[in-house]
C-alpha positions as CSV (number, residue, x, y, z in Angstrom):
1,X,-2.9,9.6,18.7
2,X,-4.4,8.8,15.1
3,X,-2.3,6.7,13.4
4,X,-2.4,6.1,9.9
5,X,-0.6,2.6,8.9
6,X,0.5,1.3,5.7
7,X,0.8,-2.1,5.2
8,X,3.6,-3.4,2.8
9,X,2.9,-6.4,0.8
10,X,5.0,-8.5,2.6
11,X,2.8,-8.3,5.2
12,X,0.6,-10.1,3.2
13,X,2.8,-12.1,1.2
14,X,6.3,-12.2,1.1
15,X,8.2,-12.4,-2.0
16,X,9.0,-15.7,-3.7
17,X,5.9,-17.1,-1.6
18,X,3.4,-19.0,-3.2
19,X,-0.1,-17.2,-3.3
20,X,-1.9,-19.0,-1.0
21,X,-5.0,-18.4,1.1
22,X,-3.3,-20.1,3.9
23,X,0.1,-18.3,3.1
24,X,-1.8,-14.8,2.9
25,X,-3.8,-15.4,6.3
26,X,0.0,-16.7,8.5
27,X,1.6,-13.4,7.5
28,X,-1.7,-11.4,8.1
29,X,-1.8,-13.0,11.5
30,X,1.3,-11.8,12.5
31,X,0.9,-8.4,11.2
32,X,-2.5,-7.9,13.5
33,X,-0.1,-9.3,16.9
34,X,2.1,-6.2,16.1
35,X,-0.8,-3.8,15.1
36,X,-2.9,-5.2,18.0
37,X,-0.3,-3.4,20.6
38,X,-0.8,-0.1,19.7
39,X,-4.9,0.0,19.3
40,X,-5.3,0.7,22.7
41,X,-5.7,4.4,23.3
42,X,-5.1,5.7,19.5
43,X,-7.1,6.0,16.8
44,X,-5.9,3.4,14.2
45,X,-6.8,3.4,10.6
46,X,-4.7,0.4,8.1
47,X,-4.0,0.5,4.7
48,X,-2.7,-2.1,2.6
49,X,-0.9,-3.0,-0.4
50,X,-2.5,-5.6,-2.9
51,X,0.1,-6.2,-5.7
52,X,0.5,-9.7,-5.7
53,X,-3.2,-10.4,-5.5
54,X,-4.3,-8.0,-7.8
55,X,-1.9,-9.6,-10.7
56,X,-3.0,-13.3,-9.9
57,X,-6.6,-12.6,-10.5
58,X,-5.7,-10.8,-14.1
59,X,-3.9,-14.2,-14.7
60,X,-6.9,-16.4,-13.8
61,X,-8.9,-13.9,-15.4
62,X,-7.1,-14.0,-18.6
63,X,-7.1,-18.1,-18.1
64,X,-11.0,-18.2,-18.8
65,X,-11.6,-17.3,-22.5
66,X,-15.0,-17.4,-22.3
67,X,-15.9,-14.0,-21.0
68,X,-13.9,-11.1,-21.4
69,X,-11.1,-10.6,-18.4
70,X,-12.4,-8.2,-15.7
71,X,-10.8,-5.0,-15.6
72,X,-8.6,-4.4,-13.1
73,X,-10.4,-1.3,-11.2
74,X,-12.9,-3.9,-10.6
75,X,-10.2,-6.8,-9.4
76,X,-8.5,-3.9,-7.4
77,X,-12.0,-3.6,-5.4
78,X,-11.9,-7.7,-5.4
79,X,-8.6,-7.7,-3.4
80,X,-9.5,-4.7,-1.2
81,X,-12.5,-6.6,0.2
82,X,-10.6,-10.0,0.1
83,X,-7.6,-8.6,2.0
84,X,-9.6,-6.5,4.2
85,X,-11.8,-9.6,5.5
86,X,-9.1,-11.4,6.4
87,X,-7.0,-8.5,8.0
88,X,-11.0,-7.7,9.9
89,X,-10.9,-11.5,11.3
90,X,-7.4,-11.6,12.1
91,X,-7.2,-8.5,14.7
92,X,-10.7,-9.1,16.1
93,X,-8.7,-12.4,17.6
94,X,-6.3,-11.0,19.0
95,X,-8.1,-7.6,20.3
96,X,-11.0,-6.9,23.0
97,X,-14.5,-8.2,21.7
98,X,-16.0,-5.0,22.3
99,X,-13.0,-3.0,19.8
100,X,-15.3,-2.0,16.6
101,X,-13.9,-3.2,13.5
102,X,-14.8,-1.8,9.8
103,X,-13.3,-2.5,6.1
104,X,-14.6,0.4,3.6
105,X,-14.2,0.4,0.0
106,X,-12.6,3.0,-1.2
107,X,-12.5,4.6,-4.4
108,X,-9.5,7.2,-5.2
109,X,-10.0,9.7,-8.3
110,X,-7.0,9.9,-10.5
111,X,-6.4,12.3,-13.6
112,X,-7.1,10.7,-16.9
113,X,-4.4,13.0,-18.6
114,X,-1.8,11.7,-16.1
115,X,1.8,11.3,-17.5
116,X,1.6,8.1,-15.7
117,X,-0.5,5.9,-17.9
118,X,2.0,6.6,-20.7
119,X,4.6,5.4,-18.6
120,X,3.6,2.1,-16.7
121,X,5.7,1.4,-13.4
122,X,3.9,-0.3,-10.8
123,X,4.6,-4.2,-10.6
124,X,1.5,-6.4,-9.8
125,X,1.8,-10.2,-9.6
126,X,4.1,-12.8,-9.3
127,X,7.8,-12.8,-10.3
128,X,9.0,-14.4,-13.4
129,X,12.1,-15.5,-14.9
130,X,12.8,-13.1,-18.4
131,X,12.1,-16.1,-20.7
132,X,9.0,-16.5,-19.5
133,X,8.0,-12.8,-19.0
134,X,8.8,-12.5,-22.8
135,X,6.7,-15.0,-23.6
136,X,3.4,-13.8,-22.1
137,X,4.8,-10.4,-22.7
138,X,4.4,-11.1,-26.4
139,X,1.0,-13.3,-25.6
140,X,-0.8,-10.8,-23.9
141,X,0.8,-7.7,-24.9
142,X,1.6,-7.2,-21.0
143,X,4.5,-4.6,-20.1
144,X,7.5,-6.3,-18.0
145,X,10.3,-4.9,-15.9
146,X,13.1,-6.2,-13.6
147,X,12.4,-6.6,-10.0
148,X,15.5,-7.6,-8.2
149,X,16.9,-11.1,-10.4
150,X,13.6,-11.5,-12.0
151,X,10.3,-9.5,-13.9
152,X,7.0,-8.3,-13.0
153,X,4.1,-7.0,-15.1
154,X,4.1,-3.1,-14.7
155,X,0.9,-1.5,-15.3
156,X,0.2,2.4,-14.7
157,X,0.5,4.4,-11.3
158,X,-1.3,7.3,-11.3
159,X,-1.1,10.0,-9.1
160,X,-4.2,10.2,-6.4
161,X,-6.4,13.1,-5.9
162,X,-9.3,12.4,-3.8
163,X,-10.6,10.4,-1.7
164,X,-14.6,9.6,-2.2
165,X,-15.4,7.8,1.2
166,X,-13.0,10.2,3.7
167,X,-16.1,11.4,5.2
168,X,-17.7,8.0,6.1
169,X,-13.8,7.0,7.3
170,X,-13.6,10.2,9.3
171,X,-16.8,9.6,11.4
172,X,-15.6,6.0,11.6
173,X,-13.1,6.4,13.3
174,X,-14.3,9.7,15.2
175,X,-16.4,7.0,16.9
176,X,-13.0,4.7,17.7
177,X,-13.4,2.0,15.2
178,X,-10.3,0.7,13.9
179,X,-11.2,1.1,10.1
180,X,-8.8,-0.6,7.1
181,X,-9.4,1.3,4.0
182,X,-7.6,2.8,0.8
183,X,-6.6,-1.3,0.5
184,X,-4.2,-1.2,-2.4
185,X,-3.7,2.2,-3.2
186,X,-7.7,2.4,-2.9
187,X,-9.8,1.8,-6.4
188,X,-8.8,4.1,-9.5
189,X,-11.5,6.6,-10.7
190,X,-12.0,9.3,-12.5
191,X,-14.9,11.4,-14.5
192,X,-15.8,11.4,-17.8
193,X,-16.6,14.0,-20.3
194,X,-20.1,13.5,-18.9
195,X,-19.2,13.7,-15.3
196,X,-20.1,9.9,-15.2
197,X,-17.6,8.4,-12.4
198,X,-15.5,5.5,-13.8
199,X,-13.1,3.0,-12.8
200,X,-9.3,3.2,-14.6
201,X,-7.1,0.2,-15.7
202,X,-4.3,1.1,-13.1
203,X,-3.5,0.7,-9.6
204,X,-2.3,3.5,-7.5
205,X,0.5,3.6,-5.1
206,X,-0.3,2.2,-1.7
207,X,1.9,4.7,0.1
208,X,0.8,7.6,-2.0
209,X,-2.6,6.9,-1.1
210,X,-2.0,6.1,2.7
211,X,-0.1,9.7,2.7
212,X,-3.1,11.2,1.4
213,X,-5.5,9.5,3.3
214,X,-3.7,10.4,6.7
215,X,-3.4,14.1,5.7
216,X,-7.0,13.9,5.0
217,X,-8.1,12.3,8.3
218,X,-5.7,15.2,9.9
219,X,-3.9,12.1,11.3
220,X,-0.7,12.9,14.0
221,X,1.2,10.1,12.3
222,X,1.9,8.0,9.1
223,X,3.7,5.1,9.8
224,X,5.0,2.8,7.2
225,X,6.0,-0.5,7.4
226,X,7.6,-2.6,5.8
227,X,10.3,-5.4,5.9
228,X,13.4,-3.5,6.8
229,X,13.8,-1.3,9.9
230,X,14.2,1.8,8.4
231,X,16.0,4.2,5.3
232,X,18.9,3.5,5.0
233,X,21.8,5.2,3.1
234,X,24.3,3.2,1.0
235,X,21.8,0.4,0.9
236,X,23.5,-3.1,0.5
237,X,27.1,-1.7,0.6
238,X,29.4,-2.3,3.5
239,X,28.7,1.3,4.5
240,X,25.2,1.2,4.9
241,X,23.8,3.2,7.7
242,X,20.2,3.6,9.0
243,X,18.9,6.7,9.2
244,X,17.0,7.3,12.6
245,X,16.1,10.9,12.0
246,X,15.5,13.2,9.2
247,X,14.0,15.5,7.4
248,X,12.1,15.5,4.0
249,X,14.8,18.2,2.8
250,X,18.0,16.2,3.3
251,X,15.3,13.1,1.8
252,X,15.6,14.9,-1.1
253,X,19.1,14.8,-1.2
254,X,19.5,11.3,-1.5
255,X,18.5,8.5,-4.0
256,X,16.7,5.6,-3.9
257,X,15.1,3.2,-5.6
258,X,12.2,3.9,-7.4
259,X,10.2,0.4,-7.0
260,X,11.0,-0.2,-3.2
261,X,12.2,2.6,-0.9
262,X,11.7,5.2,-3.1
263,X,7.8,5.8,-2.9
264,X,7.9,5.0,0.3
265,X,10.2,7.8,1.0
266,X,8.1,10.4,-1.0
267,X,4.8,9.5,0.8
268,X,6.9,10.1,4.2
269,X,7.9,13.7,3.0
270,X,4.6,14.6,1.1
271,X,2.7,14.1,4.4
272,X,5.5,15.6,6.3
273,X,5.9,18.6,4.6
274,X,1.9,19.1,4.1
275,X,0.6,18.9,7.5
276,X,4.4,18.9,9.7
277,X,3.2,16.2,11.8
278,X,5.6,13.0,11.6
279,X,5.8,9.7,9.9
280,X,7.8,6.9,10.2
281,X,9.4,4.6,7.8
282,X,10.1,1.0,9.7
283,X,9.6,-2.6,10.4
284,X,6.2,-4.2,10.9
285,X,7.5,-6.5,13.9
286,X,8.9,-2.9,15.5
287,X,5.3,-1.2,15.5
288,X,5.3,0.0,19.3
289,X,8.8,0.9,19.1
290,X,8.1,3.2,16.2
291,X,5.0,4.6,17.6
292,X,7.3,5.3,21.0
293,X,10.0,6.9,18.7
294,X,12.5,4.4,19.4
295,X,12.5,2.1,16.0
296,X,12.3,3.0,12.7
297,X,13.2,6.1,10.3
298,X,11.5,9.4,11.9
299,X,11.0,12.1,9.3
300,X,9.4,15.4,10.5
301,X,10.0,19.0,9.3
């Protein structure tokens, strides 16, 4: 098969965990043990989130007054190459020598007039207790929201469009190398009133993109993983059941919550519903299970 697989940022590092190289490469090690077991005899392309990293380099950005901060299409494309280096190195330990590995850049066109850049949403960097996320709220003219007990900066998600580099990906992986791209939601772009191609101050939803991306590359199935084992109704209540197989109708039906399960849910149902081929909502450590149909959250049509 040709599998599509988003990584969640706990893969990379998990919440509360201090942003460390080291930190960053133990997780990544384990995830490439589970992705290593299904590489053999599928096509594997793996996408990545980059929230956490993408907000510490705005902070030690901001930190150096000298020069003016980067902005953060260019930090997203920083984290992308950072996170795909080390994701590169880890698997090529644990697979065959002669299994071809490949990180691509990849830029991702947004609308400038998207609704979303009025309303900012997606949380990048560390967690913060609200004292202090007033503070540098008020210092840097940063937006804030909860997450969980404590706040993260929210910056705008918009909606992605295109891919520029599917083609390159495509013959990529056509020629069975295991290719990690789209690496945090991939780099936000968009044209000008000049057609000049430039980058956006936003990041773009990592399952959004990795929807898009496996609809583009025709893939047989999206699966996203994360750090529970599937959807699950009544979430943290003593009713709360996993759902082991639905569809993006009764999805729709339901509520959840809009900065953890929720866009995970509509990426599931977006590819779903656009190609009818199946992806799978579920737990990194249970990737061969949900490849074999036996772990996670199926949703097909």
């Amino acid at each position: 098969m040709r599998i599509v697989i988003a990584l969640g940022g706990n893969a990379i590092l998990r919440r509360g965990q201090p942003m460390t190289a080291d930190n960053q490469r133990t997780n990544i090690r384990t995830a490439a043990q589970s992705i290593a077991t299904v590489v053999d005899g599928n096509q594997l392309v793996i996408a990545h989130g980059n929230g956490p990293q993408v907000g510490l380099l705005a902070l030690q950005a901001a930190a150096y007054q000298d020069v003016a901060p980067y902005p953060l299409d260019v930090l997203g494309a920083q984290t992308e190459a950072m996170i795909g280096y080390v994701i590169e190195q880890e698997l090529g330990n644990v697979l065959p020598p002669q299994q071809p590995l490949a990180t691509v850049l990849t830029m991702i066109e947004v609308d400038g007039d998207d609704p979303a850049f009025e309303h900012p949403t997606k949380p990048i960097g560390p967690v913060y207790d609200e004292q202090t996320a007033q503070r540098m709220q008020a210092a840097n003219g940063w937006t804030f929201a909860p997450d969980g007990a404590h706040f993260r900066r929210v910056i705008a998600s918009p909606e992605p469009k295109r891919i520029f580099e599917i083609g390159p990906i495509r013959t990529l992986v056509e020629h069975g190398v295991t290719v990690i791209c789209a690496g945090g939601g991939g780099i936000p772009t968009r044209y000008d009133q000049h057609g000049k191609l430039h980058g956006v101050e936003a990041v773009i939803d990592k399952d959004l993109a990795s929807a898009l991306l496996a609809e583009q590359l025709a893939a047989d199935l999206l699966v996203i993983a994360t750090d529970v084992d599937g959807v699950y109704t009544g979430w943290g209540t003593p009713a709360q059941q996993r759902l082991t197989r639905v569809s993006p109708d009764e999805l729709d039906r339901m509520e959840f919550a809009a900065g953890s399960m929720g866009p995970k849910v509509e990426a599931a149902c977006r590819f779903v519903r656009h190609t009818g081929n199946r992806a799978t909502i579920g737990a990194l450590d249970d990737i061969a299970a949900i490849v074999a149909e036996t772990a996670g959250t199926h949703v097909s049509a």
